[in-house]
C-alpha positions, 0 to 999 in steps of 0.5 A: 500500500505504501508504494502504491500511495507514494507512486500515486502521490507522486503521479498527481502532484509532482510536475518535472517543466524540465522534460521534453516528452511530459505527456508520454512520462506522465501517461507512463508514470500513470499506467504504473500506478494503475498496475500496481492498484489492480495487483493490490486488488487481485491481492485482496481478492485472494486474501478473501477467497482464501479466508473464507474457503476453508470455512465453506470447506469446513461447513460442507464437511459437516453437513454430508458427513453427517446424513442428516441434511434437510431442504433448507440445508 
């Protein structure tokens, strides 16, 4: 999170009038910011799925190995 907020700080709001091709930096520098939140969020994607599998996992046990599911099971 960190480095996704400091490349992101630094992408809106540093500006470098030194530059001959700014938009082509800036456009790339934003394309890298873009990349990093999207692996961030496949991240946190896999830290739910992986959290709540076992749980399911657990519960599905429980009701087939016992015999006893009803309809609303």
């Amino acid at each position: 999170y960190w480095f996704v907020l400091k490349r992101g700080y630094h992408a809106a709001f540093t500006y470098d009038s030194n530059t001959s091709n700014f938009m082509e930096e800036q456009i790339d520098l934003h394309k890298e910011v873009i990349d990093r939140v999207t692996d961030l969020s496949m991240l946190r994607l896999f830290e739910t799925y992986l959290e709540g599998c076992p749980q399911l996992i657990l519960q599905l046990y429980i009701l087939l190995g016992h015999g006893q599911a009803n309809f609303s099971q």
